[in-house]
C-alpha positions in Angstrom: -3.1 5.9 -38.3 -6.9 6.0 -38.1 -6.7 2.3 -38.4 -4.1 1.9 -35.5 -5.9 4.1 -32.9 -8.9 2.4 -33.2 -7.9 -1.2 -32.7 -5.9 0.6 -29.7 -9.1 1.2 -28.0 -10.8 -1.6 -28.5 -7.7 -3.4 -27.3 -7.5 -1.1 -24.1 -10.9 -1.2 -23.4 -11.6 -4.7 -24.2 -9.5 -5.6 -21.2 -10.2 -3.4 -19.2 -14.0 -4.3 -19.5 -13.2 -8.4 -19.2 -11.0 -7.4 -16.0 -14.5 -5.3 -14.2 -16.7 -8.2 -14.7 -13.8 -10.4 -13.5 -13.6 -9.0 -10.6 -15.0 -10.2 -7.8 -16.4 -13.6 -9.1 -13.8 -15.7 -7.4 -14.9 -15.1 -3.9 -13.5 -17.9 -1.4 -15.6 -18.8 1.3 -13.3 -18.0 4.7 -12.1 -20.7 6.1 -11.8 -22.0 10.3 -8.5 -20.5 12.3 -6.5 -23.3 12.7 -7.0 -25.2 16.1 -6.0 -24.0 18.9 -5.6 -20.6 17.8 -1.5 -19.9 17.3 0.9 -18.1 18.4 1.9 -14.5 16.2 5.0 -12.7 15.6 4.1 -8.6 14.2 7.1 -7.6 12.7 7.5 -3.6 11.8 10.2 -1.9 10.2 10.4 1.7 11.2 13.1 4.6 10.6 12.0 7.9 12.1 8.2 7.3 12.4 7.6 9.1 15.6 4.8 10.9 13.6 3.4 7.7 12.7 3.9 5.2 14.9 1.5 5.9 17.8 -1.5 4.9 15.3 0.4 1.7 14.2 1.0 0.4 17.3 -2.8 1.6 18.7 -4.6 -0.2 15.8 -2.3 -3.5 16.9 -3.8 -3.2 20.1 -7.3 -2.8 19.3 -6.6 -6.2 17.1 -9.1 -8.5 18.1 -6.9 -11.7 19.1 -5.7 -13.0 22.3 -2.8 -10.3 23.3 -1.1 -13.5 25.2 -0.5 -15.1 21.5 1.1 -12.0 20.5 4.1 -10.5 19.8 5.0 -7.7 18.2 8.6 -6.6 17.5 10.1 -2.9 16.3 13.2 -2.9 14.5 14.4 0.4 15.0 16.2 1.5 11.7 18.9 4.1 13.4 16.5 6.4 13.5 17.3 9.9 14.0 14.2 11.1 16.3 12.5 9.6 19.2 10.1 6.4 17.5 11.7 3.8 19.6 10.5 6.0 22.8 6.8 6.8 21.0 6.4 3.2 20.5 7.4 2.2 24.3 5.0 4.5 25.3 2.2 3.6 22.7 2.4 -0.2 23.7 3.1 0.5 27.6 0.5 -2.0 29.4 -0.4 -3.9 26.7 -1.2 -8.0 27.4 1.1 -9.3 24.7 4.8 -9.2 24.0 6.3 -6.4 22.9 10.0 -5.5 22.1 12.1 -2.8 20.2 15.0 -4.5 18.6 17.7 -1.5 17.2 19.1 -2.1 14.2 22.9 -1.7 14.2 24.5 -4.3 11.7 24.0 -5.9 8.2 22.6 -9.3 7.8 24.0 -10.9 4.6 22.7 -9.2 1.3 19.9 -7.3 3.4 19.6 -3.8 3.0 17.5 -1.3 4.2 13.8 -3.1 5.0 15.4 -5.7 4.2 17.5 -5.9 6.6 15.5 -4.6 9.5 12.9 -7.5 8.8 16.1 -10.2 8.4 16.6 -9.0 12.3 12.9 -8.9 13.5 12.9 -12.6 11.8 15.3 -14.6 13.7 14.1 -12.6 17.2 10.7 -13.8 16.5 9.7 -17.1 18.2 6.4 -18.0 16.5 5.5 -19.8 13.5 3.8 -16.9 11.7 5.1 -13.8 10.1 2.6 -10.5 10.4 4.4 -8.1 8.9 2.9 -4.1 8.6 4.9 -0.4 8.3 4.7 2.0 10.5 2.1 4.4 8.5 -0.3 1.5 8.4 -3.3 0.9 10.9 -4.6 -2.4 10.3 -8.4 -3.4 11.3 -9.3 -4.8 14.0 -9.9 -8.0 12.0 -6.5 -8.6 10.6 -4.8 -11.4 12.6 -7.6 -13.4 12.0 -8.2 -12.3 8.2 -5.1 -13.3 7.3 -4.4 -16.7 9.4 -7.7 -18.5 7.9 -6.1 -18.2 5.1 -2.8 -19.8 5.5 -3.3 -23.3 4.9 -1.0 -26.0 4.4 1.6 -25.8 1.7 0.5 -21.6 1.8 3.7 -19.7 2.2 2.2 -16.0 1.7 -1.1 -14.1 2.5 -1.5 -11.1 1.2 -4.1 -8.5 2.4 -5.2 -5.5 1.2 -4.5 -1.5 2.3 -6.1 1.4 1.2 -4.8 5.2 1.3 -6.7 7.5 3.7 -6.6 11.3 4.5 -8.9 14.2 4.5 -7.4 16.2 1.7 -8.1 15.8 -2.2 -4.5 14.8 -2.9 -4.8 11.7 -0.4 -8.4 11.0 -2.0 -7.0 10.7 -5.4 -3.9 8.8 -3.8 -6.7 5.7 -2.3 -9.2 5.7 -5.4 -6.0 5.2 -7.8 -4.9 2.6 -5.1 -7.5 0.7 -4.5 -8.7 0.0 -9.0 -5.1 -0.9 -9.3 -5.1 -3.6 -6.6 -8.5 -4.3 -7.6 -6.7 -4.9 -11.5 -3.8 -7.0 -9.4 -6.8 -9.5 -8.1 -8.6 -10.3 -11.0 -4.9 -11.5 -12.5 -4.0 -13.3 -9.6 -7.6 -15.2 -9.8 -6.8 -16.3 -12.9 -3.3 -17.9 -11.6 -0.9 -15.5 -12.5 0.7 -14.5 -8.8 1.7 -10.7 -9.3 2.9 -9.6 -6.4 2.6 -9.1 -2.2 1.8 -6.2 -0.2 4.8 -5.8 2.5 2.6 -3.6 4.5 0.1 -6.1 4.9 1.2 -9.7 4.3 1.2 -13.0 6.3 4.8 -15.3 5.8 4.8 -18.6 7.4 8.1 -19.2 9.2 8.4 -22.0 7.2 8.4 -20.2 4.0 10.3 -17.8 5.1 13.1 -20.0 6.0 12.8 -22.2 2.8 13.9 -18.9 0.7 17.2 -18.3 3.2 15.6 -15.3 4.4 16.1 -11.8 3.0 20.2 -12.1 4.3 20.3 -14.8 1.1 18.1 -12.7 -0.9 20.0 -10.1 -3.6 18.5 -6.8 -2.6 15.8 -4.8 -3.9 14.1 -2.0 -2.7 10.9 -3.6 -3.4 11.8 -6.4 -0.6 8.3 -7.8 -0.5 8.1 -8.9 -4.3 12.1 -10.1 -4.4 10.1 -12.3 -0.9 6.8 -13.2 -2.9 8.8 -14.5 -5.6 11.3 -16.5 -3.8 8.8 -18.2 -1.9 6.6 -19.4 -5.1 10.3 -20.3 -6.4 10.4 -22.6 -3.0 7.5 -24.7 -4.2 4.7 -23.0 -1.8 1.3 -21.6 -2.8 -0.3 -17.9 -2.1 -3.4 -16.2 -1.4 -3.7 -12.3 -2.5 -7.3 -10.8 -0.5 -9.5 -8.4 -1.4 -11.9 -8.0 1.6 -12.4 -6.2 4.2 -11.6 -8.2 7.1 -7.7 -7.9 5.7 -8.4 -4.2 4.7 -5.6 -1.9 6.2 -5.3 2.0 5.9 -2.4 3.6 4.8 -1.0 7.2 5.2 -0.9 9.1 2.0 1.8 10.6 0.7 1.6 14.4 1.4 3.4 15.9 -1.5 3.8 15.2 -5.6 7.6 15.0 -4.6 6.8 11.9 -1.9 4.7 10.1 -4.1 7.3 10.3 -7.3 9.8 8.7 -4.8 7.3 6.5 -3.9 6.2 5.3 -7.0 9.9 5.3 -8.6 10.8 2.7 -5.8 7.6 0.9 -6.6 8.3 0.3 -10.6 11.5 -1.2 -9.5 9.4 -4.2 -9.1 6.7 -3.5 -12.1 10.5 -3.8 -13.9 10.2 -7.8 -12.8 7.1 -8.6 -14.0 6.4 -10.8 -17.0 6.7 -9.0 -20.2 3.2 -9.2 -21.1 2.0 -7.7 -18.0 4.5 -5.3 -18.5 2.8 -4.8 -22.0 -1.2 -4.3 -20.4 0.4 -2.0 -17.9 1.9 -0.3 -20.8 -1.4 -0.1 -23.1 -2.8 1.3 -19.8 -0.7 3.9 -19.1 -0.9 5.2 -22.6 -4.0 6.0 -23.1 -4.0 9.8 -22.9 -1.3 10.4 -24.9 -3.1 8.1 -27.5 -6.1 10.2 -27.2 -4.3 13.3 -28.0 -3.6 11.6 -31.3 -7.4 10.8 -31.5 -8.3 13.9 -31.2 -6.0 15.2 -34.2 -6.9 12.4 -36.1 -10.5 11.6 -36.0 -11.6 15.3 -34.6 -12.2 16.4 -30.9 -15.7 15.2 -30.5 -14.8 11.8 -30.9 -12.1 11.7 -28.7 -14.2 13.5 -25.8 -16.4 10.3 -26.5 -13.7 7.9 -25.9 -12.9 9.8 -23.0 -16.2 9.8 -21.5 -16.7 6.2 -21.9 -13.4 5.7 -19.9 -14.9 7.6 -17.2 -17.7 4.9 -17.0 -15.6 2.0 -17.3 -13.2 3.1 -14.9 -16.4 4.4 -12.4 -17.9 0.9 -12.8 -14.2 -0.7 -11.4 -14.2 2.0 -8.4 -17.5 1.1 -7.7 -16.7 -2.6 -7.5 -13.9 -2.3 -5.9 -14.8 0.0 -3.5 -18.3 -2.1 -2.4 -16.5 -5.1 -2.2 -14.5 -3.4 1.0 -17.7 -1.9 2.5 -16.6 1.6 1.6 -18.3 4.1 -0.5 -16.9 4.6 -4.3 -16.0 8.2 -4.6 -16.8 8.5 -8.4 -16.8 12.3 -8.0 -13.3 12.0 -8.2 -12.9 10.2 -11.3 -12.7 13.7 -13.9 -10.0 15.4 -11.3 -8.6 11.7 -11.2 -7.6 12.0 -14.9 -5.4 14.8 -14.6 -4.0 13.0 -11.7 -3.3 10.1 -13.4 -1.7 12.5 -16.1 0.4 14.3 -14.2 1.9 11.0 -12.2 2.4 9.1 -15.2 4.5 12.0 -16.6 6.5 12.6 -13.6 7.4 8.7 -13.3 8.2 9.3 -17.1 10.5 11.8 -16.5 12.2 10.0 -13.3 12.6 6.8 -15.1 14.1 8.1 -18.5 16.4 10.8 -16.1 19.5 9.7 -14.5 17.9 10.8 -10.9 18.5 9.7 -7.8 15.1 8.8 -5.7 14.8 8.9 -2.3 13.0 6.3 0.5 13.1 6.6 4.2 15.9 9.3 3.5 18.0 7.0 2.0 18.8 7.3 -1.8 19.0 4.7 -4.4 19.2 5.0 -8.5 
C-alpha cells in the first residue's frame, strides 16, 4: 500500500510540476488586424438576465473598435422578466447595430444555447462570430484580442474569462478558475485541442458553416465543445489565449447549489475528453482522499508534508497564472481553497453517481 501511495504522488506531482514550468513558455507574438479592419457580429444568448445584462451590454460599448463595424444581436430565450427591455435601454444610442432577436422556435437538433445561437447565426451578416453570455463583461480589448488571432485556415479563437466578486465564495470560485484554464493551456500548447470557452470565443462564419451549424449538431449542454470539436473535425485550426487583452470577467456563482448545477453541466463535456485526460483529471481530483490513506499509512506528519508541498506547487501555478493576466495571485486563499476544492469535488461526486436531475438557466436536464 505504502508502495502504491508513493508512486501516486510522485506521479501527481510530477505532472503537475512539468505542467507549472510549462506554462507560459509558448507565448505567440500578436499578430496585425487583418486589413481594413472587418466587420463583427456579437452574438449573446440570454434567458432572464435582467440582473445581468446592463453590465454585458455596457462593457460591449466601452469595446474599443469602430461601433460602425459592429453588431451585436440578443436572442431573447422566452424569458420570463424584462431583459429584452434592460438591454434596449442599455444599448439605446449606441453607434453600432444592435438588435434583439426573440426566440420562439426550434432550429434542427438545437436546443437550448444551442439553439438561441443557431438563430443569432443566420441573422448575423458579418464574417465573424463574437460570441459572449450575458454574466460576462469582456475588456475593452477583446474584439481586437481575439481577431489578430484568426488567421487563415483558423476556425476558433478562444479567449480567456475569469470569475469576479467581492465575497470569499466568488474568490475561491476565480482562483480555482483561472489554474484550471491555466492546466487547459499548457495541454493545448503541446497540441492537444481541449476545449473552447462559449463565453468568450471567436467562430469564423466559415467554420461555422462548414460544421452545418448547431441545427446539424446532436445536442449537448456543453454547446461550445460539441462546436470546438466539430470545427477541428471540419479540417480548421484553433487558437486557445491566455492573456490579458482576451481576458473577460465572469459573474460567480452565488450559492454551493448554483455552482453544483454548474459544474454537473460542465463535466458533461470533461465526459468527451480523451481517456487519458480523463485519467490526469482523475489523478487530480484524488488527491485528498489519497492523502487520507497517507496519513493512516505512513503517519500524519508525513501526510501534512505532502500536503504542504501541494500548497507550494499549486501557489507557484496561481502565481503564474495569475501574473501572466496582470492580476494579483491571491495565494492567501490557497489553505481555505483546499476545503473548497474538497467539498466541490464531493458534491459533483455525489451528483454524478445520483440519478439527479441538474438544473441550467431553469431548465432541467439528466
Amino acid at each position: 500500500m505504502l508502495i502504491f501511495l508513493t508512486l501516486y504522488f510522485l506521479v501527481w506531482f510530477g505532472l503537475l510540476l512539468v505542467a507549472t514550468l510549462l506554462f507560459g513558455r509558448q507565448i505567440v507574438p500578436v499578430p496585425p488586424l487583418p486589413q481594413p479592419w472587418p466587420r463583427v457580429s456579437i452574438l449573446i444568448a440570454a434567458r432572464n438576465e435582467a440582473a445581468a445584462i446592463t453590465r454585458c451590454l455596457g462593457a460591449i460599448r466601452a469595446v474599443h473598435y469602430p461601433p460602425e463595424l459592429v453588431e451585436v444581436l440578443l436572442g431573447d430565450d422566452s424569458s420570463t422578466d424584462n431583459t429584452a427591455a434592460q438591454a434596449a435601454a442599455a444599448m439605446q444610442g449606441y453607434g453600432g447595430s444592435f438588435r434583439v432577436v426573440p426566440i420562439t422556435d426550434t432550429l434542427g437538433l438545437a436546443q437550448g444555447k444551442a439553439n438561441v445561437l443557431a438563430h443569432l447565426a443566420r441573422a448575423a451578416t458579418t464574417e465573424y462570430f463574437c460570441i459572449t453570455d450575458a454574466d460576462i463583461a469582456v475588456p475593452p480589448t477583446w474584439l481586437s484580442g481575439l481577431l489578430a488571432h484568426a488567421g487563415p485556415g483558423i476556425g476558433s479563437v478562444t479567449g480567456l474569462t475569469l470569475v469576479t466578486g467581492p465575497r470569499l465564495f466568488h474568490r475561491l470560485q476565480g482562483l480555482d478558475w483561472l489554474m484550471s484554464l491555466g492546466l487547459v493551456q499548457v495541454v493545448t500548447d503541446l497540441g492537444r485541442p481541449v476545449t473552447a470557452m462559449g463565453n468568450n470565443m471567436l467562430v469564423t462564419r466559415a467554420a461555422y458553416e462548414a460544421t452545418g451549424g448547431y441545427e446539424a449538431l446532436p445536442f449537448s449542454v456543453t454547446e461550445d465543445f460539441e462546436l470546438f470539436q466539430a470545427i477541428l473535425r471540419c479540417g480548421y485550426g484553433y487558437r486557445n489565449l491566455f492573456r490579458a487583452e482576451v481576458l473577460a470577467e465572469s459573474l460567480p456563482m452565488y450559492t454551493w447549489g448554483g455552482l453544483l448545477h454548474q459544474r454537473r453541466r460542465w463535466l458533461r463535456g470533461v465526459e468527451q475528453l480523451p481517456w487519458w485526460l480523463q485519467l490526469c483529471l482523475a489523478l487530480y481530483g484524488s488527491f485528498h482522499l489519497l492523502l487520507l490513506g497517507l496519513g493512516v499509512v505512513a503517519g500524519w506528519p508525513v501526510a501534512l508534508g505532502v500536503w504542504a508541498a501541494k500548497l507550494a506547487v499549486q501557489g507557484w501555478l496561481a502565481a503564474k497564472c495569475f501574473r501572466q493576466v496582470g492580476r494579483r495571485p491571491p495565494l492567501e486563499l490557497l489553505p481555505l481553497f483546499e476545503l473548497y476544492t474538497l467539498t466541490l469535488t464531493l458534491g459533483i461526486g455525489l451528483f454524478r453517481l445520483l440519478p439527479l436531475r441538474f438544473e441550467w438557466k431553469g431548465r432541467q436536464y439528466r
